[in-house]
N, CA and C of each residue as an Amber inpcrd file, in Angstrom:
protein
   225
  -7.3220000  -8.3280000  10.5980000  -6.5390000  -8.2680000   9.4010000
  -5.8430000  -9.6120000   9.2490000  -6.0610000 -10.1490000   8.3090000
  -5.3300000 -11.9230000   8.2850000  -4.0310000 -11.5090000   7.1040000
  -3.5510000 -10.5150000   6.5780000  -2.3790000 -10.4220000   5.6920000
  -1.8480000  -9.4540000   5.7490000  -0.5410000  -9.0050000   6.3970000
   0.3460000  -8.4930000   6.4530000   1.3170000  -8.2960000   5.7460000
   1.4400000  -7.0580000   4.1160000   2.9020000  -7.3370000   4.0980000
   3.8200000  -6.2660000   3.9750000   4.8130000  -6.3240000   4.3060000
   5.9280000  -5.0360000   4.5140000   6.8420000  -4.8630000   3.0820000
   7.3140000  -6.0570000   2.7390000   8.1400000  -5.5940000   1.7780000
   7.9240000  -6.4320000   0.1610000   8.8330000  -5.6360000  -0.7200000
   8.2320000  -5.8800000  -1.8560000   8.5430000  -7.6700000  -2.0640000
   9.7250000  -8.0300000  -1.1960000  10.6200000  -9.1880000  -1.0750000
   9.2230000 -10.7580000  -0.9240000   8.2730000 -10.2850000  -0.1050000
   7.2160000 -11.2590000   0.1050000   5.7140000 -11.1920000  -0.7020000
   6.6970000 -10.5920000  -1.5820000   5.1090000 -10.6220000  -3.0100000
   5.6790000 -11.0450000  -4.3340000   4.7060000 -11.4940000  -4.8150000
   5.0440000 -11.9250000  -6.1870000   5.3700000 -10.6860000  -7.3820000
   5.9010000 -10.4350000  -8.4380000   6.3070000  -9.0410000  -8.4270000
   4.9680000  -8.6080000  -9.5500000   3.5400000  -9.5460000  -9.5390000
   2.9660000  -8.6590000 -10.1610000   2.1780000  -8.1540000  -8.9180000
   2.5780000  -8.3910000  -7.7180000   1.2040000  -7.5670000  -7.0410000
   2.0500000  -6.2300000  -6.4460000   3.3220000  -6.4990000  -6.9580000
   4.0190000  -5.0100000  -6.5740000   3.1470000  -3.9460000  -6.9910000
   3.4670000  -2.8580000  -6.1600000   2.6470000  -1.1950000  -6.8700000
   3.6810000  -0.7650000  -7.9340000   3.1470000  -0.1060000  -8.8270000
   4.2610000   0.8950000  -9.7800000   3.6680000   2.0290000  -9.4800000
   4.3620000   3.3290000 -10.8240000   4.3740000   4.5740000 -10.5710000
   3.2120000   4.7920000 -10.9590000   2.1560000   3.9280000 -11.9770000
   0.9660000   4.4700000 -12.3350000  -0.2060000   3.5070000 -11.2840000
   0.1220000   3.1290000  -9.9370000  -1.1350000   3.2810000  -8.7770000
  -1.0770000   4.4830000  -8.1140000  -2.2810000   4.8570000  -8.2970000
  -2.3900000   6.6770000  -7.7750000  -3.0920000   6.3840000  -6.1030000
  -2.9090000   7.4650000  -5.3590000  -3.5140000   7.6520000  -4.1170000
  -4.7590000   7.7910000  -4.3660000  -5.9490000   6.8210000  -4.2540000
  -7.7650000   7.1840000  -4.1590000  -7.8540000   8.3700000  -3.7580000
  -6.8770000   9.1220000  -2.5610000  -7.3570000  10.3250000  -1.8100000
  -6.9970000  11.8770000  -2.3740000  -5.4750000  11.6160000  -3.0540000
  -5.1050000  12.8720000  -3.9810000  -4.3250000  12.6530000  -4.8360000
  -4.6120000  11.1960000  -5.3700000  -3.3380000  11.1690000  -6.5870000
  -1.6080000  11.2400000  -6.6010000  -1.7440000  11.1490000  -5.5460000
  -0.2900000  11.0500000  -5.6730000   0.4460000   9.2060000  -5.9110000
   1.4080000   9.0080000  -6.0430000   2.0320000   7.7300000  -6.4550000
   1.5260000   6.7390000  -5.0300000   0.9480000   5.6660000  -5.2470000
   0.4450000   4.7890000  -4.3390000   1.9230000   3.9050000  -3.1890000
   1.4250000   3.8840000  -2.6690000   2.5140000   2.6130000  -1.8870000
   2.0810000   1.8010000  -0.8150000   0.8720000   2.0320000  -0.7140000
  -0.1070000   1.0540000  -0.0530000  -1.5070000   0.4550000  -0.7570000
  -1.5050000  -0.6130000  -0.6250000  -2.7970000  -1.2100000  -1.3620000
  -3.8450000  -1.9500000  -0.0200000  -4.8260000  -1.8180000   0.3150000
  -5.8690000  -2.1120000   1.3340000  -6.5090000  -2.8970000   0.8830000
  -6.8840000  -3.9620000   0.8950000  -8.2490000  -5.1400000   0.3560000
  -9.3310000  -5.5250000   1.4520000  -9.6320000  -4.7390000   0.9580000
 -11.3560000  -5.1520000   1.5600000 -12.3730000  -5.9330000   1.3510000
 -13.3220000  -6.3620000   1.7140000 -13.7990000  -7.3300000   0.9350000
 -14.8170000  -6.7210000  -0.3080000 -15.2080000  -5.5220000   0.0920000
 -16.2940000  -4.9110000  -1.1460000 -14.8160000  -4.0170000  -2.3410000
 -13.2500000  -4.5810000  -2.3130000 -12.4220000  -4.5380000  -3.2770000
 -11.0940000  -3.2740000  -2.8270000 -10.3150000  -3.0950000  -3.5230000
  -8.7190000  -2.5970000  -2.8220000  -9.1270000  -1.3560000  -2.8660000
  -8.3120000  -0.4390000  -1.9070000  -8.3520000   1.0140000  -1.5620000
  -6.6090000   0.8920000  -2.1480000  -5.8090000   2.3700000  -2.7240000
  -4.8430000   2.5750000  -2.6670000  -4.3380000   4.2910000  -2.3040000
  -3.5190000   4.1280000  -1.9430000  -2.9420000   5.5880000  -0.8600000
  -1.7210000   5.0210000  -0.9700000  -1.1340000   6.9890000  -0.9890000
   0.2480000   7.2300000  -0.6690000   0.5980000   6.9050000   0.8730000
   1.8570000   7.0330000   1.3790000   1.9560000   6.9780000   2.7610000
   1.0490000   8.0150000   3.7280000   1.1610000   8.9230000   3.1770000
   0.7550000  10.1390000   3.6660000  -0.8470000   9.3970000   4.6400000
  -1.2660000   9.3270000   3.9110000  -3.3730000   8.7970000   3.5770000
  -3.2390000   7.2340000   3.8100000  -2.7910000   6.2350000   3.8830000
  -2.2390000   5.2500000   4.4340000  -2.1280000   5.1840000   5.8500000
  -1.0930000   6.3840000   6.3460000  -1.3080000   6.2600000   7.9080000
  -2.4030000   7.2500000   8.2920000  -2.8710000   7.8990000   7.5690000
  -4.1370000   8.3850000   8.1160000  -5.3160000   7.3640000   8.5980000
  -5.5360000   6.8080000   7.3850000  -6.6350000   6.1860000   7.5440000
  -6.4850000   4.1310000   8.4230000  -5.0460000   3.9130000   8.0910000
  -4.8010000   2.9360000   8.7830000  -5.6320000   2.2630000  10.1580000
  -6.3520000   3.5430000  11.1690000  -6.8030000   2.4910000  12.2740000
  -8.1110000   2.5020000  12.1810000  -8.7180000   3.5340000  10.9700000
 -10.6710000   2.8850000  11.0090000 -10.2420000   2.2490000   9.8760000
  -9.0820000   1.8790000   8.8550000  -9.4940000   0.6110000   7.8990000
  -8.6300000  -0.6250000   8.5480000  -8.2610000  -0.8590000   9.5710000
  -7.3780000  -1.8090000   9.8140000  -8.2510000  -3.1150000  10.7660000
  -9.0480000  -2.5800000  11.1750000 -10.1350000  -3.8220000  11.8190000
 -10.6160000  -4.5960000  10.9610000 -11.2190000  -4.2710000   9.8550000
 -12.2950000  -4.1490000   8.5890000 -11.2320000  -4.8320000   7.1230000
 -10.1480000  -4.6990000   7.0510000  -9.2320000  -5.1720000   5.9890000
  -8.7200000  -6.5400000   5.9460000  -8.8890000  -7.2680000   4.9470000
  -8.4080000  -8.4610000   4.6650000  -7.3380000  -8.3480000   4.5970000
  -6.3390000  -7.4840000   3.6950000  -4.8560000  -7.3690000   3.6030000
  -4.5950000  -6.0720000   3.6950000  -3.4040000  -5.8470000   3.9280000
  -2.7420000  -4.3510000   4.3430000  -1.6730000  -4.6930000   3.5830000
  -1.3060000  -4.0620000   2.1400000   0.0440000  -4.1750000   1.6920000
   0.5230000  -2.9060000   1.8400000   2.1690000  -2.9170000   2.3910000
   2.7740000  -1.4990000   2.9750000   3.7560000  -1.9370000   1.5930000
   4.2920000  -0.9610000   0.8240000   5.4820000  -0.7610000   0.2900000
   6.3380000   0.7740000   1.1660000   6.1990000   1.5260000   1.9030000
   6.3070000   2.9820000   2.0770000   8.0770000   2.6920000   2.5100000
   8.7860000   1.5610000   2.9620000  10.0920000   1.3430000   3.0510000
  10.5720000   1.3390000   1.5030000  10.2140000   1.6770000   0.3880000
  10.8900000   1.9920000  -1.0620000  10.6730000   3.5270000  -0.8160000
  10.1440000   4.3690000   0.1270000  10.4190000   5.8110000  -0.2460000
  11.9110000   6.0600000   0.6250000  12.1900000   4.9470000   1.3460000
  14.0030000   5.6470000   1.8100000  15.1310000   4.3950000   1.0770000
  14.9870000   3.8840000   0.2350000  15.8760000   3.2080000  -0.9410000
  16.5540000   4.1650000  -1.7460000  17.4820000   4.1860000  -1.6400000
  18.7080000   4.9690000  -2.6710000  18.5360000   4.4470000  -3.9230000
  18.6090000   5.3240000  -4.7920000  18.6650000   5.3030000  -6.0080000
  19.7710000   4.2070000  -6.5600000  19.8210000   3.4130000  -7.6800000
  20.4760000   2.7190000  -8.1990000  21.0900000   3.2680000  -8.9030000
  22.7980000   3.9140000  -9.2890000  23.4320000   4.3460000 -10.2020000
  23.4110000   3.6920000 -11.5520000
């Protein structure tokens, strides 16, 4: 894996995820994006750490957002 990133802080804010990237696996709101070279996989956390150690040899980048599911709401 040559790209690692954890937070939204080390991306440019269009490669951030929003609410309309869905999970490939059941639709739910994305927070991981996978790049592969035959093109990106996206998953919730859930399906993210599932599949994390047969796609993690094989992946060009691993983007994690799943530290925005314990962020407090902004009043």
């Amino acid at each position: 894996m040559s790209q690692i990133t954890d937070t939204v802080d080390d991306l440019e804010l269009s490669d951030a995820l929003t609410a309309y990237d869905r999970c490939d696996s059941c639709g739910a709101q994305a927070y991981i994006r996978v790049t592969l070279a035959s093109g990106d996989l996206l998953f919730c956390a859930h399906h993210g750490a599932k599949f994390k150690e047969k796609l993690a040899p094989t992946a060009l980048a691993w983007h994690d957002e799943t530290s925005r599911l314990h962020e407090q709401p902004v009043d």
